[in-house]
GUDRENDREN-539386 format. One line per 10 residues: their letters; for each residue x negated, y negated, z negated of N, C-alpha, C. Coordinates in Angstrom, 1 decimal, m for minus. Last residue first. Layout:
BEGIN
A	X:Y:Z:X:Y:Z:X:Y:Z; ...
//
This chain:
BEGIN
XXXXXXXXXX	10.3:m0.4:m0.7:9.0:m0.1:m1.1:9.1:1.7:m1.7; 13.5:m1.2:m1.5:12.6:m1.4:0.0:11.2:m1.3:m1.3; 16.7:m0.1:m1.0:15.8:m0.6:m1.9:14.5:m0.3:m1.2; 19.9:m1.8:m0.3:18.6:m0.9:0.1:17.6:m0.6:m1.1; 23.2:m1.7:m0.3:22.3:m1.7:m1.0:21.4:m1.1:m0.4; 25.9:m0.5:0.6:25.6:m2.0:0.4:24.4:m2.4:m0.2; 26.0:1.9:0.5:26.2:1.6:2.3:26.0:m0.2:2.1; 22.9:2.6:m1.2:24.4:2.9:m1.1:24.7:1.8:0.3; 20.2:3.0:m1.0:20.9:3.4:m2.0:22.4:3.5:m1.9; 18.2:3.5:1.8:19.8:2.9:1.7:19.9:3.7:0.4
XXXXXXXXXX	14.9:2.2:2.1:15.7:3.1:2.4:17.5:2.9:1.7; 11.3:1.8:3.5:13.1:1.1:3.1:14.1:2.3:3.0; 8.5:0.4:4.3:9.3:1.2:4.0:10.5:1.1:3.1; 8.9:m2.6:6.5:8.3:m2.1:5.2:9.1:m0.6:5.0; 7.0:m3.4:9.8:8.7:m2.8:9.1:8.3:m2.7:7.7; 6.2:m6.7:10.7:6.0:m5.5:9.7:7.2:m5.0:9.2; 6.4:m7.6:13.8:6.6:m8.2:12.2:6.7:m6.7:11.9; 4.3:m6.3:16.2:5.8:m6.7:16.0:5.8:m7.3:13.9; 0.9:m7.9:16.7:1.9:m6.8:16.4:3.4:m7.4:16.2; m0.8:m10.2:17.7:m1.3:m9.0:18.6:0.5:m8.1:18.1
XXXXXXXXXX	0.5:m13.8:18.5:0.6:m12.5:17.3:0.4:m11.7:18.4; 0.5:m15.7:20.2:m0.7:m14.8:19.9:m0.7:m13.8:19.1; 3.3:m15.6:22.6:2.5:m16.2:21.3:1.3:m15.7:21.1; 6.2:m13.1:22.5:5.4:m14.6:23.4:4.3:m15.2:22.1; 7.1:m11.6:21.5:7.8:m11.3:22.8:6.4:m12.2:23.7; 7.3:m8.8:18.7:6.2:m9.9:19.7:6.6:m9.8:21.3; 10.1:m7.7:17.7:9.2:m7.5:17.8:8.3:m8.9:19.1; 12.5:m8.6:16.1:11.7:m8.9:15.2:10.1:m8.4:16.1; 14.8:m8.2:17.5:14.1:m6.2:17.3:13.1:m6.8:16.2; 15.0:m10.3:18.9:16.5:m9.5:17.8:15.6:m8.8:16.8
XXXXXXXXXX	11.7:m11.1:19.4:13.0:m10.9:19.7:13.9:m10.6:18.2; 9.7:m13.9:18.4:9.9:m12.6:18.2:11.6:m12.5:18.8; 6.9:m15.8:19.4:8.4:m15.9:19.6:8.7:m14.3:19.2; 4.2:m18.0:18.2:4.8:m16.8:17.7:6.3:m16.5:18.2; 3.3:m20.8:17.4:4.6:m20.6:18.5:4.7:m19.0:18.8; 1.5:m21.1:15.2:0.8:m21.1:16.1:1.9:m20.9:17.6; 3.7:m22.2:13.4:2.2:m22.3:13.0:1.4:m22.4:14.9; 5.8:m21.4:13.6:6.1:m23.0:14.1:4.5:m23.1:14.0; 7.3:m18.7:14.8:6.2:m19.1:14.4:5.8:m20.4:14.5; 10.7:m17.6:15.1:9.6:m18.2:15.6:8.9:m18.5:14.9
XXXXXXXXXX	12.8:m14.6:15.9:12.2:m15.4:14.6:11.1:m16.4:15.6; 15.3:m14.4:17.8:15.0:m13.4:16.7:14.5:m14.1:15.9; 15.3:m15.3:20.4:16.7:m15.5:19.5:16.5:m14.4:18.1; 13.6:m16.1:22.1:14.3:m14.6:22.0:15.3:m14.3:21.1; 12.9:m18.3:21.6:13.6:m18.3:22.5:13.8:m16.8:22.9; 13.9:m19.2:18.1:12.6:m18.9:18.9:13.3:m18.7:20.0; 15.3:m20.3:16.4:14.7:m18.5:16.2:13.8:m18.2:17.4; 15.4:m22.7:13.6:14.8:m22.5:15.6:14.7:m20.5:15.4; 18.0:m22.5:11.2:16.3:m22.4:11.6:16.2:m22.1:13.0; 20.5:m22.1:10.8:19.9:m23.5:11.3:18.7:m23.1:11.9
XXXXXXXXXX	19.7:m20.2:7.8:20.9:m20.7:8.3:20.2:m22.1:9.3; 16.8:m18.6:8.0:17.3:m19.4:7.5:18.6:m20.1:8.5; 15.3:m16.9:9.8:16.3:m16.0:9.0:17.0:m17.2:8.0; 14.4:m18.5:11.3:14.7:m17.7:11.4:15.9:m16.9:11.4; 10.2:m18.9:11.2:11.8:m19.5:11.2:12.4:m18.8:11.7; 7.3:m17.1:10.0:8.3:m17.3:11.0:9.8:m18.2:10.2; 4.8:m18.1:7.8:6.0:m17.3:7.4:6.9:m18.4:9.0; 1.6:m16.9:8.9:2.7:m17.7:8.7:3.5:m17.1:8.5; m0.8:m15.1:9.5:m0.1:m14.8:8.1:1.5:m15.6:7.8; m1.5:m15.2:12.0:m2.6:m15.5:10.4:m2.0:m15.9:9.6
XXXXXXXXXX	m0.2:m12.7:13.5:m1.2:m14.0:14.0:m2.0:m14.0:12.8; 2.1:m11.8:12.3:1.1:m11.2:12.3:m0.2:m11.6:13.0; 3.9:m13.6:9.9:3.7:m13.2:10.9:2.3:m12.8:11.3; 5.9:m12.1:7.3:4.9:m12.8:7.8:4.5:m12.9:9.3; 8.3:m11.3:6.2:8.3:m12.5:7.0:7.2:m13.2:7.6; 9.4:m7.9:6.6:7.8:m8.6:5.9:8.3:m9.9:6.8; 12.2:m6.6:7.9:11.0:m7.0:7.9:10.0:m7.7:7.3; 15.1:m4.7:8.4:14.0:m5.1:7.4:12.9:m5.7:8.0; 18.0:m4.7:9.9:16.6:m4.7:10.3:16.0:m5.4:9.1; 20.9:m3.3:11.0:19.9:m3.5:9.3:18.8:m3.3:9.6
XXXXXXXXXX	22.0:m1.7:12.7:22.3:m3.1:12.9:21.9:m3.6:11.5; 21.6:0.9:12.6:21.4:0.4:13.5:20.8:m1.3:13.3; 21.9:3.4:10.6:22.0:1.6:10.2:21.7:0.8:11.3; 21.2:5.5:12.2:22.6:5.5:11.6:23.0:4.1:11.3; 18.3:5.6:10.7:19.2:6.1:11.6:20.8:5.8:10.9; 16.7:2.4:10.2:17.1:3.7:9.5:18.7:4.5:10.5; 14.4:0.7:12.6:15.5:0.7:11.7:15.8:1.9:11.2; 12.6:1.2:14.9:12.2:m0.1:13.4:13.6:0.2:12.6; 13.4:3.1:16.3:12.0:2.9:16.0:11.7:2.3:14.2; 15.4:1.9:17.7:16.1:2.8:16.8:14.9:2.9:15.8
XXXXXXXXXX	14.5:m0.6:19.2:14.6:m0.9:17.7:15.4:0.1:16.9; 11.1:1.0:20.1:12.6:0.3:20.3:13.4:0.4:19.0; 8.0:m0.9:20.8:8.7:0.0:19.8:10.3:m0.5:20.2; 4.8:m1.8:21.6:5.9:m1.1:22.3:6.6:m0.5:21.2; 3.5:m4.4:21.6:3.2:m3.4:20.5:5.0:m2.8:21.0; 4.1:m5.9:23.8:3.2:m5.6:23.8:2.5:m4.7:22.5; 6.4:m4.3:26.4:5.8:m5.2:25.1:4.5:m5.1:24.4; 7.2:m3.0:28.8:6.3:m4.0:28.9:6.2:m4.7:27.6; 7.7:m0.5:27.1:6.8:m0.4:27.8:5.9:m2.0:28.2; 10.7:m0.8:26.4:9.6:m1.1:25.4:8.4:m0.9:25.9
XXXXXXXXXX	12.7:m2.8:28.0:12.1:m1.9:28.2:10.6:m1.7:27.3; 16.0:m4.6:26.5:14.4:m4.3:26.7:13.7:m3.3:26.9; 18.4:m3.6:25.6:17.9:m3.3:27.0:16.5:m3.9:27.5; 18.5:m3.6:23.1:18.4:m2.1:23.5:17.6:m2.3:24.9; 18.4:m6.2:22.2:16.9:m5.4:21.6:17.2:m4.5:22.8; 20.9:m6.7:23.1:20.0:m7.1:23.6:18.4:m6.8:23.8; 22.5:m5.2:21.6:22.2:m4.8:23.3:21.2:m5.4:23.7; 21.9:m6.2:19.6:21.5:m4.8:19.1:21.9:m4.4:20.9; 23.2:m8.7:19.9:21.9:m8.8:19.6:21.3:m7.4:19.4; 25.7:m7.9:20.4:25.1:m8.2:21.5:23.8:m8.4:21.2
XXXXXXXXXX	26.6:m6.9:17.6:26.6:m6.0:19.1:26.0:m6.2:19.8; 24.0:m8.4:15.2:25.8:m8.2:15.5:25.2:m7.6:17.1; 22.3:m7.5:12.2:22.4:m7.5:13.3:23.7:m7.5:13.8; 21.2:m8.6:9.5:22.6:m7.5:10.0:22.6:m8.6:11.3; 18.0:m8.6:8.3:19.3:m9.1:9.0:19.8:m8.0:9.3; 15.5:m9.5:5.7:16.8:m8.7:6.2:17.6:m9.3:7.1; 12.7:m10.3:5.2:13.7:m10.8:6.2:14.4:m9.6:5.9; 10.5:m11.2:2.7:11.2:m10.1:3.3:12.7:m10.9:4.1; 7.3:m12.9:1.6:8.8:m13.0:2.3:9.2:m11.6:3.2; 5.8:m11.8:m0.9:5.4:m12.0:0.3:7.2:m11.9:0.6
XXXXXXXXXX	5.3:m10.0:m3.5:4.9:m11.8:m3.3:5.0:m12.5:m1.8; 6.6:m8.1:m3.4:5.6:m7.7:m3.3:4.5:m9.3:m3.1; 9.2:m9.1:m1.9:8.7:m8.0:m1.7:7.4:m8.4:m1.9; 12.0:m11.9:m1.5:10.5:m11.3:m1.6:10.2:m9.9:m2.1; 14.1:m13.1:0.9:14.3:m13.1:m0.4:12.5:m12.4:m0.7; 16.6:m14.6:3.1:15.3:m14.3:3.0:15.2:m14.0:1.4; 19.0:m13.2:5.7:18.1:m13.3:4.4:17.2:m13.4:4.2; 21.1:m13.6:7.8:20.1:m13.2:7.6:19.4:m13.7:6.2; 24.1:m12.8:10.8:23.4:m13.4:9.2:22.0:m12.8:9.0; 25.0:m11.1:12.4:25.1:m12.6:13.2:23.6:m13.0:11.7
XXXXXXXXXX	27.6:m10.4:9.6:26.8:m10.0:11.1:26.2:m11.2:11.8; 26.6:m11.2:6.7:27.8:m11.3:7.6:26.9:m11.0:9.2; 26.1:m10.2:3.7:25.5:m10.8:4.8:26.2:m10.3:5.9; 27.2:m9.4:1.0:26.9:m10.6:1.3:26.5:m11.3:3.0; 25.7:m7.0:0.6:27.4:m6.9:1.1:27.4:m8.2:1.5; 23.4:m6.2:0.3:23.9:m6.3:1.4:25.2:m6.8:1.6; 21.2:m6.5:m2.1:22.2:m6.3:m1.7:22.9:m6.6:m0.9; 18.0:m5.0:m2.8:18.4:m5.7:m2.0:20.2:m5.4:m1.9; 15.2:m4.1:m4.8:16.8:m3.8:m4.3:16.8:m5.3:m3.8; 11.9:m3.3:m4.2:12.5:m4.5:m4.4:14.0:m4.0:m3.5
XXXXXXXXXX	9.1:m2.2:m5.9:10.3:m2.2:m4.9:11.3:m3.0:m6.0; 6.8:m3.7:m7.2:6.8:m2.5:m6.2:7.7:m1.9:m5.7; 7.0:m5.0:m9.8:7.0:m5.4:m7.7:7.1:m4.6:m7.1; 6.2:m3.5:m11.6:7.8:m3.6:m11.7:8.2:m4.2:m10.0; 3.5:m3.3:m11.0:4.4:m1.9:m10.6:5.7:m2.4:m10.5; 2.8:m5.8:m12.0:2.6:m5.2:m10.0:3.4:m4.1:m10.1; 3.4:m5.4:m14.7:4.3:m6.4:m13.9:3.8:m6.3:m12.5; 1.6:m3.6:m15.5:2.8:m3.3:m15.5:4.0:m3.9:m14.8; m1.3:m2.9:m13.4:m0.4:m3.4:m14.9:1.0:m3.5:m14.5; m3.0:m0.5:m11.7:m2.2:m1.8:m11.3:m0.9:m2.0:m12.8
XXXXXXXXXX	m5.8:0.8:m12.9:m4.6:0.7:m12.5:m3.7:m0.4:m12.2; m8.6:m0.1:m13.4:m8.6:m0.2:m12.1:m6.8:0.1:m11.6; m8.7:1.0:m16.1:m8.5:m0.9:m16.0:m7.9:m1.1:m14.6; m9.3:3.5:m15.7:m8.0:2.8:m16.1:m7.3:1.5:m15.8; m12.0:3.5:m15.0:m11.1:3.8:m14.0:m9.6:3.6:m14.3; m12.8:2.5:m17.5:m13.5:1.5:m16.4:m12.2:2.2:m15.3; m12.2:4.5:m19.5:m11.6:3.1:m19.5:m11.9:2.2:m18.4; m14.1:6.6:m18.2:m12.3:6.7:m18.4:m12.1:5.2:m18.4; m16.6:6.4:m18.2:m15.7:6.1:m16.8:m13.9:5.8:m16.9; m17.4:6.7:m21.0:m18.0:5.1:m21.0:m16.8:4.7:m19.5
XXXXXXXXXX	m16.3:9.0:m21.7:m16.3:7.7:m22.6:m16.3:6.6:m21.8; m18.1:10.5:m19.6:m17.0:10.3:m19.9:m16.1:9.3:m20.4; m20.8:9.6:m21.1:m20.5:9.3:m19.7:m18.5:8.7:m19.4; m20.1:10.8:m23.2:m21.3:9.8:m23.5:m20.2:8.5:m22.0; m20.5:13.5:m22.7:m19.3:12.9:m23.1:m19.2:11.8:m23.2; m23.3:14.0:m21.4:m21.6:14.0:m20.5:m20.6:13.4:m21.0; m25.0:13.3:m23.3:m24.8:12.4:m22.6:m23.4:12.6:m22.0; m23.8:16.0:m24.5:m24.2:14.6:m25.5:m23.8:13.8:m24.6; m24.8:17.5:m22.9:m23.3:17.9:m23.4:m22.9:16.1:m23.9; m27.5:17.0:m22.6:m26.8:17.2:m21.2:m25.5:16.9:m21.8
XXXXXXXXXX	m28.4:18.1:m25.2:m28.8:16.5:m25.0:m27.9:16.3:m24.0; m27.6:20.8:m25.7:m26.9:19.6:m26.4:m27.2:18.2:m26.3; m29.1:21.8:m23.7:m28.4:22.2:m23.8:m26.9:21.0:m24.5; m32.0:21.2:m25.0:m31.1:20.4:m23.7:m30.2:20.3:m23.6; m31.6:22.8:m27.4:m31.6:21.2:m27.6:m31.3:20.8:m25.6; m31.2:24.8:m26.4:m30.2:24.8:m27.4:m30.3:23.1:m27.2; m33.8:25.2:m25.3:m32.3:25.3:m24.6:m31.4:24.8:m24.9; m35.6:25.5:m27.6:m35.7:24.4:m26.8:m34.4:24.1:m25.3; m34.5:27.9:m28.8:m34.4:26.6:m29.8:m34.1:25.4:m28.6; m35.3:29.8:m26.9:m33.8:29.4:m27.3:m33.8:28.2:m27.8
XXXXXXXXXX	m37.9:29.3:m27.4:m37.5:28.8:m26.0:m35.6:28.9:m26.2; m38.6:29.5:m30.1:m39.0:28.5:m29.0:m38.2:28.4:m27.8; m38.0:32.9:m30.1:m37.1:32.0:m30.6:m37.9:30.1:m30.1; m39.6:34.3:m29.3:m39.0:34.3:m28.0:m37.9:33.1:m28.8; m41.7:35.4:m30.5:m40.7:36.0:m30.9:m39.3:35.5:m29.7; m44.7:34.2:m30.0:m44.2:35.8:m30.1:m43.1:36.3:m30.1; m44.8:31.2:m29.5:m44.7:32.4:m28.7:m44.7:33.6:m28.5; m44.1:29.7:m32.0:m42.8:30.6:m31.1:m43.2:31.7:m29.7; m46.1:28.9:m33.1:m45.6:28.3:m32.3:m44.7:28.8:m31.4; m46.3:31.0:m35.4:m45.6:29.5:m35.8:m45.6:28.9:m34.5
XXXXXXXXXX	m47.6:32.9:m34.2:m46.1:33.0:m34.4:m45.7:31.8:m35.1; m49.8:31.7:m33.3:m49.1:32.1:m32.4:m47.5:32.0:m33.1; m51.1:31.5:m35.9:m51.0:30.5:m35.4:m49.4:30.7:m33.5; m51.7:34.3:m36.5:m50.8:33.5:m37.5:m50.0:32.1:m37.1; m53.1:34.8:m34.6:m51.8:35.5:m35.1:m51.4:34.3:m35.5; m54.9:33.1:m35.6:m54.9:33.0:m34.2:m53.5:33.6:m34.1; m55.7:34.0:m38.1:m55.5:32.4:m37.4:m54.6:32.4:m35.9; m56.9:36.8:m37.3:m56.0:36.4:m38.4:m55.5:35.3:m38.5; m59.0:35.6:m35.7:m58.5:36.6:m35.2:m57.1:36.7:m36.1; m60.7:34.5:m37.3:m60.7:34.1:m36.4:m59.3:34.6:m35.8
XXX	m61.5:36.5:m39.6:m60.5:35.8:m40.1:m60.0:34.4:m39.0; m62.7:38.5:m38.3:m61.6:39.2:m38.6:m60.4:37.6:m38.8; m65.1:36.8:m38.0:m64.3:37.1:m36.8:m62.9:37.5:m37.1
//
């Protein structure tokens, strides 16, 4: 019995349950399997959430200068933003009375055109050339082009009529053409995005 009993000791402290070092040991290893995997993990998200950045040539798109001095009141431009057609026009007096005395109430995406332009630039209306029906690019802003019987832009896709203001007078387009964000680098120069 004595040597039953002498086993049994002997057997305990080789399996760590006398000394309390087992259960450190077996921490120590989670401890380092959890750390293991995390960096594991890490590793594997970083380069998958990188890839997800937009490369070098979408960023160089990402605004687009514009130079003004060239466009004569009455005038209009077309040029691109982002792969998509940008209208600028310099608005002249009677087309910037004409936007005025529209009552923005009866339109149907209600905005007046201090609304759509940069204070002070009144007569410098930015817009996206698409139209907001199913995507057409409006007539217009091209020397000659039909401007529609609001004398702003037309939709030859679905007949889309936009005023001065660029906003939905007649047609199925539900919104006014898209202002983009814009702002004036110098009294001849925007840079838009």
């Amino acid at each position: 019995m004595a040597i039953v009993e002498h086993v049994e000791s002997e057997g305990a402290a080789v399996s760590g349950g006398g000394g309390g070092d087992g259960v450190r040991r077996r921490d120590f290893i989670n401890i380092a399997a959890v750390s293991f995997a995390g960096v594991g993990a890490v590793a594997v998200v970083i380069p998958l959430v990188d890839q997800m950045n937009p490369s070098a040539d979408v960023l160089a798109l990402a605004s687009t200068e514009v130079d003004l001095s060239a466009i004569q009141p009455g005038q209009a431009i077309k040029t691109t933003f982002r792969s998509q057609p940008l209208f600028v026009r310099h608005l002249t007096d009677k087309e910037i009375a004409e936007a005025d005395k529209v009552d923005p109430a009866s339109l149907r995406d209600p905005q007046t055109l201090e609304e759509r332009t940069v204070d002070g630039k009144k007569q410098w209306l930015v817009t996206m050339g698409v139209c907001t029906h199913l995507g057409c690019v409006p007539l217009g802003a091209g020397e000659g082009e039909n401007k529609g019987e609001y004398g702003g832009y037309f939709c030859p896709c679905h007949g889309s009529s936009y005023d001065t203001a660029a906003r939905i007078r007649k047609g199925p387009a539900p919104k006014n053409l898209e202002v983009p964000k814009f702002s004036f680098t110098s009294d001849t120069a925007i840079l838009v995005g």
